[in-house]
VOPAGU-2260 file (C-alpha; in pm, 1 decimal, decimal comma):
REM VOPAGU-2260
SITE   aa  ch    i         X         Y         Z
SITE  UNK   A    0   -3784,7    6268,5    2815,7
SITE  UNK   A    1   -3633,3    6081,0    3104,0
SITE  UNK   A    2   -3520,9    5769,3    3028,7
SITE  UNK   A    3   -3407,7    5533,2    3278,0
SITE  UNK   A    4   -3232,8    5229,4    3286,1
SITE  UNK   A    5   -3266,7    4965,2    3553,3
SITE  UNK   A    6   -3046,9    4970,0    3910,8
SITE  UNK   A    7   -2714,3    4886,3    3852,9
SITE  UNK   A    8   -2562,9    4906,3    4201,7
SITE  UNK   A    9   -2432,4    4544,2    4235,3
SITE  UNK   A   10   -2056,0    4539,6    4149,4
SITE  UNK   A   11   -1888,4    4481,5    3829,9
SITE  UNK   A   12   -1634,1    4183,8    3862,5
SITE  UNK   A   13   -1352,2    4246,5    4041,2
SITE  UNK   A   14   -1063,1    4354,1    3863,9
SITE  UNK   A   15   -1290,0    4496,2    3602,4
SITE  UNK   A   16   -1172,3    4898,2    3565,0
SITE  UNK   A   17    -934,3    5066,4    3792,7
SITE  UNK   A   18    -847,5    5387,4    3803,7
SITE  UNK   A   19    -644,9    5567,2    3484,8
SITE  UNK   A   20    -403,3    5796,7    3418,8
SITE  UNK   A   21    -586,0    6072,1    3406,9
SITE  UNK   A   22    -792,9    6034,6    3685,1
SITE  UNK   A   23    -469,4    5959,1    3879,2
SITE  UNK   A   24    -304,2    6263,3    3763,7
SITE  UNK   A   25    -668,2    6444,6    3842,1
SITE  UNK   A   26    -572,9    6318,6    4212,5
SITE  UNK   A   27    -273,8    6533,0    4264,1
SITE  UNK   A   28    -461,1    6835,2    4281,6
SITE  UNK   A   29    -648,8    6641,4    4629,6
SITE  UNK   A   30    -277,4    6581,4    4801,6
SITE  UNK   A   31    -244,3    6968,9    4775,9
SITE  UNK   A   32    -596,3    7059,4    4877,7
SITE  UNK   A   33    -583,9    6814,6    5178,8
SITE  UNK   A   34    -219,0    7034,3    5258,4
SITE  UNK   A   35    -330,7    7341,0    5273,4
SITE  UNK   A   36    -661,8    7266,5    5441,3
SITE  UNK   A   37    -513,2    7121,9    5729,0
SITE  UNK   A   38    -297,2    7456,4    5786,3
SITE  UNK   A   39    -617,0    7629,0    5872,6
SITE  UNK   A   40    -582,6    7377,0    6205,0
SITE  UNK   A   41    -218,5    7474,2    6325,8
SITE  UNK   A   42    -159,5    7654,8    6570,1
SITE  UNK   A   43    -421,8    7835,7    6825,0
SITE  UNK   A   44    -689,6    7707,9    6651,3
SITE  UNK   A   45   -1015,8    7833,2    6773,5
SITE  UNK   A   46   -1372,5    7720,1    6683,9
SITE  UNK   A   47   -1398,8    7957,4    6417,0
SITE  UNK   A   48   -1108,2    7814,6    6258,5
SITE  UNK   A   49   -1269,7    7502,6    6293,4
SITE  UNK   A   50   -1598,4    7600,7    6122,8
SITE  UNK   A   51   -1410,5    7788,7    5862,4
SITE  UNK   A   52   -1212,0    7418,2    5812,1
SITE  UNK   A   53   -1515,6    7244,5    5784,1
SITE  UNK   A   54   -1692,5    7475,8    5552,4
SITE  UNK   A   55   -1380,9    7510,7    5321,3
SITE  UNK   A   56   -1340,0    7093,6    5355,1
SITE  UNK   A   57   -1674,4    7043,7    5235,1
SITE  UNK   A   58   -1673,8    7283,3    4959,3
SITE  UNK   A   59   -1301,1    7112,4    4777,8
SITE  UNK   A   60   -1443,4    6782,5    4845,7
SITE  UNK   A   61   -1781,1    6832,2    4749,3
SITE  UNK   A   62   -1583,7    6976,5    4377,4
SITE  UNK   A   63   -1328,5    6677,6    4353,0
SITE  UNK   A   64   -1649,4    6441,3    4418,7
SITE  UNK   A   65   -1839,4    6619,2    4099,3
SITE  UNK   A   66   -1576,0    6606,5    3886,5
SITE  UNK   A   67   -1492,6    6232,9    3984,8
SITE  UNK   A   68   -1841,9    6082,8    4002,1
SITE  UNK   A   69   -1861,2    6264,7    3626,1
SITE  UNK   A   70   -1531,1    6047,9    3548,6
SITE  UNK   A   71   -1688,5    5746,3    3707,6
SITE  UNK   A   72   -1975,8    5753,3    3531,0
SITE  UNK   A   73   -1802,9    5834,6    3140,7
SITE  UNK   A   74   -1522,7    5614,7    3195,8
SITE  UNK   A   75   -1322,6    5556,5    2892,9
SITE  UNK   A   76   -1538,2    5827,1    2680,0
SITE  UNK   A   77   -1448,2    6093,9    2986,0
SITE  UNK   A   78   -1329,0    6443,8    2823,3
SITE  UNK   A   79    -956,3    6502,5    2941,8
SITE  UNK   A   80   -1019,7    6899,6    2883,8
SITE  UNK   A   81   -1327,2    6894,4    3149,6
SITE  UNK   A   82   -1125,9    6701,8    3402,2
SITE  UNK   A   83    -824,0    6939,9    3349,1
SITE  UNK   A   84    -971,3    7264,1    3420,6
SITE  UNK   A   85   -1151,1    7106,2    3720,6
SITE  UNK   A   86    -825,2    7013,1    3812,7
SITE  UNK   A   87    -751,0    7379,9    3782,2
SITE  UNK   A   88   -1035,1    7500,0    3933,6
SITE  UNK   A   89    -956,0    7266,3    4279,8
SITE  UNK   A   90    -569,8    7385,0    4230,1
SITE  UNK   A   91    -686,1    7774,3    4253,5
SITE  UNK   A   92    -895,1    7660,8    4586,7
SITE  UNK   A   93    -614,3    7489,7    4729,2
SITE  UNK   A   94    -385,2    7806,0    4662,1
SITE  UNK   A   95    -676,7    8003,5    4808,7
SITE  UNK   A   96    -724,6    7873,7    5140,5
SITE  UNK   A   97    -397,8    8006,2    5292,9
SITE  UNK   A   98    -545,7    8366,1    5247,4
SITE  UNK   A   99    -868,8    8347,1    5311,7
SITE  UNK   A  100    -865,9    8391,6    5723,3
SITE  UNK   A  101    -762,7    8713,7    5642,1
SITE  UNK   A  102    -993,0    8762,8    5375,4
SITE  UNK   A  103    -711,4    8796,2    5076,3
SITE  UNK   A  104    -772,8    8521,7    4887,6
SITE  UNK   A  105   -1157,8    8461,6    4970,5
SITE  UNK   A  106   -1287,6    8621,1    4678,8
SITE  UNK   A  107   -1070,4    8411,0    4445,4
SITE  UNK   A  108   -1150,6    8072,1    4653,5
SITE  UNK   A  109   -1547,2    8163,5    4564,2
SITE  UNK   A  110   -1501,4    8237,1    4194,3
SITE  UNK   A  111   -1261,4    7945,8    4164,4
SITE  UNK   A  112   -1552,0    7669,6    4387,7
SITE  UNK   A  113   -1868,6    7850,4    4188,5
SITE  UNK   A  114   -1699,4    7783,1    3820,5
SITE  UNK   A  115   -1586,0    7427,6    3958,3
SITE  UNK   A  116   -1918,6    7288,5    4051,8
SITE  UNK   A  117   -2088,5    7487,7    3720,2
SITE  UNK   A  118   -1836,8    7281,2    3547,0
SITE  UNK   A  119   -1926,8    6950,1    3722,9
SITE  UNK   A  120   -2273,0    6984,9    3650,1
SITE  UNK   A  121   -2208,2    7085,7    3283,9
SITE  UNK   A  122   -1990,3    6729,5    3225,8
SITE  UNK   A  123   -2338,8    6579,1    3271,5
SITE  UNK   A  124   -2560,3    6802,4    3087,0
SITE  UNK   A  125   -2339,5    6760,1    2806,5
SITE  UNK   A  126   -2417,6    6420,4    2786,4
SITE  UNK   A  127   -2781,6    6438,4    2858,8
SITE  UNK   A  128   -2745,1    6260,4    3172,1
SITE  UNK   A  129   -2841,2    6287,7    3520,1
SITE  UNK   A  130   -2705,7    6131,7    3811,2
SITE  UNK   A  131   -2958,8    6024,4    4103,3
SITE  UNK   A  132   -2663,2    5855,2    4320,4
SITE  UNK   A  133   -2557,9    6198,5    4431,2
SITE  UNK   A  134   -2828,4    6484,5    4314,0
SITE  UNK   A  135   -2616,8    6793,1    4393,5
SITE  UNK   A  136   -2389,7    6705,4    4061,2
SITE  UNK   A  137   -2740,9    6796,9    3849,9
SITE  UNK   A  138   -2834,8    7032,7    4159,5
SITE  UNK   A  139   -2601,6    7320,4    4183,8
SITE  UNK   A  140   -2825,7    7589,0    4368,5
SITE  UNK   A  141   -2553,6    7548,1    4665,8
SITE  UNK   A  142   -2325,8    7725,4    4452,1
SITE  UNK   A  143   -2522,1    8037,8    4400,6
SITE  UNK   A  144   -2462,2    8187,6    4770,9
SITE  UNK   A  145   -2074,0    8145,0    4671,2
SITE  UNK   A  146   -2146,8    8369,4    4376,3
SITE  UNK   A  147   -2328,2    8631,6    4533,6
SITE  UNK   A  148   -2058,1    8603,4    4811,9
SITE  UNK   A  149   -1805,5    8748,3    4516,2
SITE  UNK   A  150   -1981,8    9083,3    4509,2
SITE  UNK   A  151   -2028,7    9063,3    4975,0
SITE  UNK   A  152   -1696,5    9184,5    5167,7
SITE  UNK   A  153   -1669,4    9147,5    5539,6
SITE  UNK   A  154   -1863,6    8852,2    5797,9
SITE  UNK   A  155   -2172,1    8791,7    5524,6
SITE  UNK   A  156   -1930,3    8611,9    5319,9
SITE  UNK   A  157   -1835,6    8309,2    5547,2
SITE  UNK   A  158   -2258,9    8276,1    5641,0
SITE  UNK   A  159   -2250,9    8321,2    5258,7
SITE  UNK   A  160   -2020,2    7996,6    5209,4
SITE  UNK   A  161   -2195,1    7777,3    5506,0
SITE  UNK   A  162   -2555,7    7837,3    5331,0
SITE  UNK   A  163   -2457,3    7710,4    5030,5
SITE  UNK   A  164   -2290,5    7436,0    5236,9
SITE  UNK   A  165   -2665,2    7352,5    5365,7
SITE  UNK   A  166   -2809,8    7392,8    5067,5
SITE  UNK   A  167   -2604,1    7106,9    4922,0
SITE  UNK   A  168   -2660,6    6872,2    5259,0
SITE  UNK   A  169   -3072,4    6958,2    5192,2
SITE  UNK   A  170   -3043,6    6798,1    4867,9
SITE  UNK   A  171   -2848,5    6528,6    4943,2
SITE  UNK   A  172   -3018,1    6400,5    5222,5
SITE  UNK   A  173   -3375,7    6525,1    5178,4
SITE  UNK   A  174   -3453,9    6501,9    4860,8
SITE  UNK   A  175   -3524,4    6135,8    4721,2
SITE  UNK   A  176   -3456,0    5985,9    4404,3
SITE  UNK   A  177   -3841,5    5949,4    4318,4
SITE  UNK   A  178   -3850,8    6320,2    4411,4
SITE  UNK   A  179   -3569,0    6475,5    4215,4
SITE  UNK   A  180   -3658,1    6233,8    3912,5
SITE  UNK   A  181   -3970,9    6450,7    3887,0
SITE  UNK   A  182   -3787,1    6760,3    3938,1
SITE  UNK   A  183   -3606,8    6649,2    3640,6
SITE  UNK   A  184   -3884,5    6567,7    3412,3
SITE  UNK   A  185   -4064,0    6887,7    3534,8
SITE  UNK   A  186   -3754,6    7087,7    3463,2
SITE  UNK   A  187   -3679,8    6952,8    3138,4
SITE  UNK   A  188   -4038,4    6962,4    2989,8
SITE  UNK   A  189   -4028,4    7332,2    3076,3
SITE  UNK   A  190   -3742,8    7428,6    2905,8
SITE  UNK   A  191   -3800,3    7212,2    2571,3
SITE  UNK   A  192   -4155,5    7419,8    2547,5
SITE  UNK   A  193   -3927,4    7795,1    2627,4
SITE  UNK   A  194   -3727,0    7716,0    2330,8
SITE  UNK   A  195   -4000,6    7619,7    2121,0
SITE  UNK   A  196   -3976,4    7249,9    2073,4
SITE  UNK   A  197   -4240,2    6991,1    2186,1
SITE  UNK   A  198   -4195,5    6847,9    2540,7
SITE  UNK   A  199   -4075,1    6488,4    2439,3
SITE  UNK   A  200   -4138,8    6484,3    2055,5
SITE  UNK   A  201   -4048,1    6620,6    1702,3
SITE  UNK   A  202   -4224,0    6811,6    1489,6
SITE  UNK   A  203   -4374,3    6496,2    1315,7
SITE  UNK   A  204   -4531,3    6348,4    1659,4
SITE  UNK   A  205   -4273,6    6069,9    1655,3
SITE  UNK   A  206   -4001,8    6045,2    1997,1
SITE  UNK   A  207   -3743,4    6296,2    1980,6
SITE  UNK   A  208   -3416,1    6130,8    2022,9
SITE  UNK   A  209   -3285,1    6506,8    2087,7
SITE  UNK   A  210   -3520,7    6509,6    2411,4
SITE  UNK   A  211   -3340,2    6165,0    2597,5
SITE  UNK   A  212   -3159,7    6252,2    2882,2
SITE  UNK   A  213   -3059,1    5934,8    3039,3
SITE  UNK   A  214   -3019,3    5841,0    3410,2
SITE  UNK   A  215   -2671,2    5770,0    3487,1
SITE  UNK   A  216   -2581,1    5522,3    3752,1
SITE  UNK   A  217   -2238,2    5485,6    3942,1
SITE  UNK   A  218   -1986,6    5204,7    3868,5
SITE  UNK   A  219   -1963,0    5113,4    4213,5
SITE  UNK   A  220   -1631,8    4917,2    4240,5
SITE  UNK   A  221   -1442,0    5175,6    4058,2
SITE  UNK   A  222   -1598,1    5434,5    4254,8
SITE  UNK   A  223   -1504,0    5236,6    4584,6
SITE  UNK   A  224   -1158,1    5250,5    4457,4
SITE  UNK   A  225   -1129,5    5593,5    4405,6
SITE  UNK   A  226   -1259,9    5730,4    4733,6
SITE  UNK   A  227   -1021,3    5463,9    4910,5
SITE  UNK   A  228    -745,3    5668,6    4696,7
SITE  UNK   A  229    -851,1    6006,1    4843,4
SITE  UNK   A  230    -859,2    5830,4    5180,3
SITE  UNK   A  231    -496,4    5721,1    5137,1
SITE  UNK   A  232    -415,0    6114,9    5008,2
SITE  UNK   A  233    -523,5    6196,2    5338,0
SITE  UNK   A  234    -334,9    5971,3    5561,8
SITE  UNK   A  235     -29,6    6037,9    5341,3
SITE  UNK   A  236     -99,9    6399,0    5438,1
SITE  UNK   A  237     -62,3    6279,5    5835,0
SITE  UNK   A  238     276,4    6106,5    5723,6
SITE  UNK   A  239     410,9    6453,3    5602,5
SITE  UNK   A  240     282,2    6619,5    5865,4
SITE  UNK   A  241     516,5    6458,5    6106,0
SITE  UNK   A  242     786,4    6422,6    5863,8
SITE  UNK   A  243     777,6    6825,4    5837,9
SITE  UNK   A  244     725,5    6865,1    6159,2
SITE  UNK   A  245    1013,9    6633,7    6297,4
SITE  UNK   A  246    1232,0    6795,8    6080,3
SITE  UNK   A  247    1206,1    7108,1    6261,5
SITE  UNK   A  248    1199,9    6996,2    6616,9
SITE  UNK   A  249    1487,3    6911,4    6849,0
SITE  UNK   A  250    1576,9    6563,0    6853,3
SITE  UNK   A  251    1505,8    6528,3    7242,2
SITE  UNK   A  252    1315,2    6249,5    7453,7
SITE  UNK   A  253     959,8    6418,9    7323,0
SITE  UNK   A  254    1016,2    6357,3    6957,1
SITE  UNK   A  255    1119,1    6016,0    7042,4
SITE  UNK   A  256     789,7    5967,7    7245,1
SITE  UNK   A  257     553,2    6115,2    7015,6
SITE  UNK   A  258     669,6    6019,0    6695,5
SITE  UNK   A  259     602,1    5648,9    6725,2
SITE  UNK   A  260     268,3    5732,3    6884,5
SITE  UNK   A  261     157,3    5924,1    6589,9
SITE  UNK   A  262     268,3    5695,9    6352,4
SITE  UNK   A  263     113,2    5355,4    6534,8
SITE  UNK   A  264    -194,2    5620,7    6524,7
SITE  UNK   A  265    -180,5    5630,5    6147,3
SITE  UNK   A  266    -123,0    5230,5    6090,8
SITE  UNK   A  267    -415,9    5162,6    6322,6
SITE  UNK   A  268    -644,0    5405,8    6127,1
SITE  UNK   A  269    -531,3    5263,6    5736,7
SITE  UNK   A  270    -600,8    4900,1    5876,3
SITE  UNK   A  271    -919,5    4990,7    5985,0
SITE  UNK   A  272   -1020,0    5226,9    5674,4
SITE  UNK   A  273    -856,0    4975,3    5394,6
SITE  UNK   A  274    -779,7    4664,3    5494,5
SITE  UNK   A  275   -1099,7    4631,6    5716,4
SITE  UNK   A  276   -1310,9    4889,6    5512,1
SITE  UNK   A  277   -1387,4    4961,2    5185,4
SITE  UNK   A  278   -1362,6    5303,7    5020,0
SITE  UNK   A  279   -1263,2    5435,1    5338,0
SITE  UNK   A  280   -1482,3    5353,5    5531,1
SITE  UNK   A  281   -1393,5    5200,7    5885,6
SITE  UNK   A  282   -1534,2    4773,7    5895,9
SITE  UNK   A  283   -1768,9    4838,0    5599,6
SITE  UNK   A  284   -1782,0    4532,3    5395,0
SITE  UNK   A  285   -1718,2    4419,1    5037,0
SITE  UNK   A  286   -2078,5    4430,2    4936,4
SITE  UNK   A  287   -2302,2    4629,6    4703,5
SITE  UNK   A  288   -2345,1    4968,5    4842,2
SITE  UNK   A  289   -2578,9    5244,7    4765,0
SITE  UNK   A  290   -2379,3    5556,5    4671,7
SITE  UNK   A  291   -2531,7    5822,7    4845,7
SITE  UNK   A  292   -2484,0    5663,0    5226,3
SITE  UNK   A  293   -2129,4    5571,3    5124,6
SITE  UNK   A  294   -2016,1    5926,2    4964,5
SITE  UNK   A  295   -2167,2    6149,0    5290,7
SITE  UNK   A  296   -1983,1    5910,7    5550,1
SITE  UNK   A  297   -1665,9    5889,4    5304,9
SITE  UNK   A  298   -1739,6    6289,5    5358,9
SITE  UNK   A  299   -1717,5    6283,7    5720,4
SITE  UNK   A  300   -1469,8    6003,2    5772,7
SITE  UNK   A  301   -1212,0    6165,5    5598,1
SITE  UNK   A  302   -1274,8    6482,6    5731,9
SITE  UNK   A  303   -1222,4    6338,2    6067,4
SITE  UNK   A  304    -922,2    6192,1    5969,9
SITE  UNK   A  305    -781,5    6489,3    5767,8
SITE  UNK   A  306    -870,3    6663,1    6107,4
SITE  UNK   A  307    -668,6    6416,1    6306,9
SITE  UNK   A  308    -333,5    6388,3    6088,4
SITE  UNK   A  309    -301,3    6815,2    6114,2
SITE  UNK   A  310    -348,0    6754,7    6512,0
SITE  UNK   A  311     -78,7    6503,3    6472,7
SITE  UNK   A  312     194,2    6789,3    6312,1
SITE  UNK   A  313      59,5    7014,9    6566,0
SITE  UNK   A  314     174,5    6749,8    6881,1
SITE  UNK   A  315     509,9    6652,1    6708,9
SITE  UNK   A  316     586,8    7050,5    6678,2
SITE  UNK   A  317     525,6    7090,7    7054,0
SITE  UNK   A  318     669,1    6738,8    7157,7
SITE  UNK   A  319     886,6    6910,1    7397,1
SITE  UNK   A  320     643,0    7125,4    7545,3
SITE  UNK   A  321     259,0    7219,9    7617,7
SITE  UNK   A  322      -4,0    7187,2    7309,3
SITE  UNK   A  323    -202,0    7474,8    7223,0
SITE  UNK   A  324    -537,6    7418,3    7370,2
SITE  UNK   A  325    -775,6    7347,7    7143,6
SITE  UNK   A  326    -525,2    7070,7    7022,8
SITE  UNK   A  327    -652,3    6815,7    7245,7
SITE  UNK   A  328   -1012,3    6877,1    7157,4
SITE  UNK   A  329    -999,7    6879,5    6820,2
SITE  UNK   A  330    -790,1    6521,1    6751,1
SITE  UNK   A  331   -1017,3    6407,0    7033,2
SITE  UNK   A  332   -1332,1    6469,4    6857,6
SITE  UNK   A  333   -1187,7    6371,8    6529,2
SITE  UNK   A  334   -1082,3    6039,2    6690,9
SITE  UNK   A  335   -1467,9    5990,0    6838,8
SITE  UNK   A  336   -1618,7    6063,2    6488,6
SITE  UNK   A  337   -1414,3    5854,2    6327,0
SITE  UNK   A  338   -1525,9    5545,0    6596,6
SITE  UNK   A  339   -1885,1    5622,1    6624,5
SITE  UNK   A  340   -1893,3    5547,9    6211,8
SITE  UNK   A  341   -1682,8    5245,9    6265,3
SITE  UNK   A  342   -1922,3    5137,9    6552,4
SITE  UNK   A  343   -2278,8    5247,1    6375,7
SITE  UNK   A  344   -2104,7    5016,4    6018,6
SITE  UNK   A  345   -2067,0    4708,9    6285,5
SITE  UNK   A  346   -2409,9    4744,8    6449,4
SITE  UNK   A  347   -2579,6    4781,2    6118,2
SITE  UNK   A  348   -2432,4    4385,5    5982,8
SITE  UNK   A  349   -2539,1    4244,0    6370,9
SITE  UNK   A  350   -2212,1    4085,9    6345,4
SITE  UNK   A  351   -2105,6    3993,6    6653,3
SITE  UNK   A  352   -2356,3    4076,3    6860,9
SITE  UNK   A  353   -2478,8    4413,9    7049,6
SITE  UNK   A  354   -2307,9    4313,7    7400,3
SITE  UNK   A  355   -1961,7    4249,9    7241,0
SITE  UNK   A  356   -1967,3    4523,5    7012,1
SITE  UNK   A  357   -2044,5    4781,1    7317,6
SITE  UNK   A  358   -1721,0    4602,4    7515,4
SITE  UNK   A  359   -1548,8    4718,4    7221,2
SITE  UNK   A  360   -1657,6    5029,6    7172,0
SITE  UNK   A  361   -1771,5    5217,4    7476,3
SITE  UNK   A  362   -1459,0    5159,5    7670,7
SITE  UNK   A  363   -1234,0    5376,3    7446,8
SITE  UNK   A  364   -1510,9    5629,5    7362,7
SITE  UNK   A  365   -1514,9    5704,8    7732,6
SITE  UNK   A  366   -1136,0    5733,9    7732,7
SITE  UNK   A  367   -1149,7    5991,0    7426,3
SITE  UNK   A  368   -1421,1    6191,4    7625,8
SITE  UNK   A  369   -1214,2    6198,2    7928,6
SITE  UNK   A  370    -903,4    6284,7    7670,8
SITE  UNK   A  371   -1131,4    6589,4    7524,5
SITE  UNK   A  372   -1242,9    6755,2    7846,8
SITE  UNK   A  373    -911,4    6710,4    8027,9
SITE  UNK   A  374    -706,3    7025,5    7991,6
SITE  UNK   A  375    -410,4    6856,7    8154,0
SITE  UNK   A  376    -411,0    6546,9    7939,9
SITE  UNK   A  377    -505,6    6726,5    7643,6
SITE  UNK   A  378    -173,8    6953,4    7645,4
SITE  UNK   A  379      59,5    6684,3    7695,0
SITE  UNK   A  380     172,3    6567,8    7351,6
SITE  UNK   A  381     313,3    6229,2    7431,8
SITE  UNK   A  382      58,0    6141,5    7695,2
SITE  UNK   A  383    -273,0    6263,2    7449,7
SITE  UNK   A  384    -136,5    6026,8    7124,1
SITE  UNK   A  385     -73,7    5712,9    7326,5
SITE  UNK   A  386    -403,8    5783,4    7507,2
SITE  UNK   A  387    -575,2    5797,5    7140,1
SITE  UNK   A  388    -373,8    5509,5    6988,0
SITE  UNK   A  389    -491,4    5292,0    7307,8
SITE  UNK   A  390    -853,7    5401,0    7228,5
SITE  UNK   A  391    -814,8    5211,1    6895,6
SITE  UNK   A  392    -598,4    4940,2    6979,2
SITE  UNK   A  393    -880,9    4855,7    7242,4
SITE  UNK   A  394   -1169,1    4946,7    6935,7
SITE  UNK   A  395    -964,0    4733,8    6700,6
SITE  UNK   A  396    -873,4    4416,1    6902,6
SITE  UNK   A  397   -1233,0    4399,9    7001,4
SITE  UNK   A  398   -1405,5    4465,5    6692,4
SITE  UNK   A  399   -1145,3    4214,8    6481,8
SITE  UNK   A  400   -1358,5    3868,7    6564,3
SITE  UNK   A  401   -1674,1    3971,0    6484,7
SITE  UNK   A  402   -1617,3    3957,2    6120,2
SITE  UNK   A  403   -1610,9    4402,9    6170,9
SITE  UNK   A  404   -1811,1    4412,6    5818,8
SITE  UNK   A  405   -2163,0    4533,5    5747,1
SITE  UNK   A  406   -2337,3    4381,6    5484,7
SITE  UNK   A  407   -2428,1    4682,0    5332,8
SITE  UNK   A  408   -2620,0    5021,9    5424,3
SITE  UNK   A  409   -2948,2    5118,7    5268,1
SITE  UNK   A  410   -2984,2    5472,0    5100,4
């Protein structure tokens, strides 16, 4: 039996769980991931490094989500062995992605993601629960093409990796909670009657209490919290990507140009994911939230951004020269992603108004267009950053009036 409980997606009172230790610790394993994921964007970085990026982002964040909604949800009666070898499970990924362009590591990166999301989905079943917020924690069919890619060698494998990538978008986004509530019951009926016990009952007629699964529901404050933590993992990750970088270039009139440009960039991009977001989200306000809008843009907003801060090390490594040409491009179209969210959040409260909101915003989309189809602009390091950081000085000075908060997004 199903049981469900009502909606609990209006916040708990402020200041009512935060973050522990473990979790915390559990975090660590997201600074390294973040790392070496944004190596696969160095250098002459083509678009199949960028597919292979955003195949390889989705599948470690799509584990570190599992594993976190299943802390989320337990809270103080979370198992620290379950979060531990997820933890180990995301560390072997992490480790994995520097080989797997060549194809070295790619078979260990597939075992390590398939036993990872097995073991998300397992944290529930173990205590006959099921969470609707996010159905690809109960729903782990996008794992199976990353199985059978173990056994495929050679160009299947990556085809391999981005159908199970679809998969897991299908479910999310296509299958409702009405719909995968039914799945459940279907499911669950089916394989009470296989093993030989009645569907919902014992052997007297009476409920089974054995048969209860329950429908678990995300805290959505402490949740909030813990995605703005990943989003400040990935800025850090832009901080020590021109740290590293700087400390390998010549200290000449580029580095001194391109430096401050990158790390304005930065500032602008935590004020407008923290201080004028929530959970990393650009402008999205302090209301109730329903999980499953909030975890795909959290998704593709820190992708973005994850995208940007490895563009960043790329420009401070050339400051004294030419970029490498798809450098441009890339932090250009992470820089327009990363806006157009900002801009659909604003549009979506009607603060403002529409007319002010397009001053705001179209002006320095059209200047990151121009940015991303200019070869010229595009391989000058100094020139491309301050170009970007005007783009959201312009997005942020115009947006800061208009109370830059939605009230909330539907799922």
């Amino acid at each position: 039996m199903i049981e469900t409980r009502p909606d609990t997606l209006i916040p708990n009172a402020p200041g009512e769980r935060h973050s522990s230790w473990l979790e915390l610790f559990f975090d660590l394993v997201a600074v390294a991931g973040v790392a070496q994921l944004a190596h696969l964007l160095h250098g002459e970085a083509g678009w199949h490094d960028v597919g292979l990026y955003v195949v390889l982002y989705l599948a470690f964040w799509t584990c570190w989500l599992s594993l976190t909604l299943y802390g989320n949800v337990a809270a103080e009666r979370t198992h620290a062995p379950a979060l531990l070898l997820g933890m180990f499970g995301l560390t072997v990924m992490a480790a994995a992605v520097h080989g797997v362009q060549e194809g070295e590591s790619s078979t260990a990166f597939a075992i390590a993601y398939a036993a990872t999301r097995v073991l998300g989905g397992n944290a529930f079943g173990d205590r006959r629960e099921v969470l609707l917020d996010w159905p690809t924690v109960s729903f782990t069919a996008g794992a199976v093409p990353w199985t059978v890619s173990i056994w495929v060698d050679g160009p299947a494998r990556p085809w391999l990796w981005t159908s199970g990538v679809v998969i897991d978008l299908c479910v999310t986004f296509f299958l409702s909670r009405e719909r995968l509530l039914h799945k459940l019951q279907q499911q669950y009926a089916h394989n009470r009657r296989r093993a030989g016990a009645g569907a919902f009952t014992s052997e007297d007629g009476a409920p089974d209490p054995g048969a209860m699964v329950t429908v678990a529901h995300t805290d959505t404050e402490h949740l909030a919290e813990r995605l703005g933590l990943f989003t400040i993992i990935v800025l850090g990750e832009g901080v020590y990507q021109l740290v590293e970088s700087a400390s390998e270039a010549g200290w000449g009139r580029g580095l001194y140009l391109t430096v401050p440009g990158a790390f304005v960039m930065l500032v602008l991009l935590w004020s407008l994911s923290l201080r004028r977001g929530r959970g990393g989200i650009p402008c999205l306000a302090d209301a109730a939230v329903q999980p499953r809008p909030l975890l795909a843009l959290h998704c593709f907003v820190t992708g973005a951004v994850a995208a940007l801060a490895a563009g960043l090390g790329v420009v401070v490594e050339h400051a004294d020269g030419r970029l490498p040409e798809q450098t441009g491009r890339l932090m250009a179209t992470g820089l327009g992603a990363y806006l157009l969210v900002a801009t659909a959040v604003i549009g979506r409260s009607g603060s403002g108004g529409l007319p002010r909101l397009l001053a705001a915003a179209l002006p320095p989309l059209a200047l990151i267009a121009v940015v991303g189809v200019s070869d010229g602009v595009g391989r000058h390091p100094a020139l491309l950053v301050w170009l970007l950081v005007l783009a959201l000085v312009w997005f942020s000075a115009g947006t800061r009036d208009s109370r830059n908060q939605a009230s909330g997004i539907d799922g």
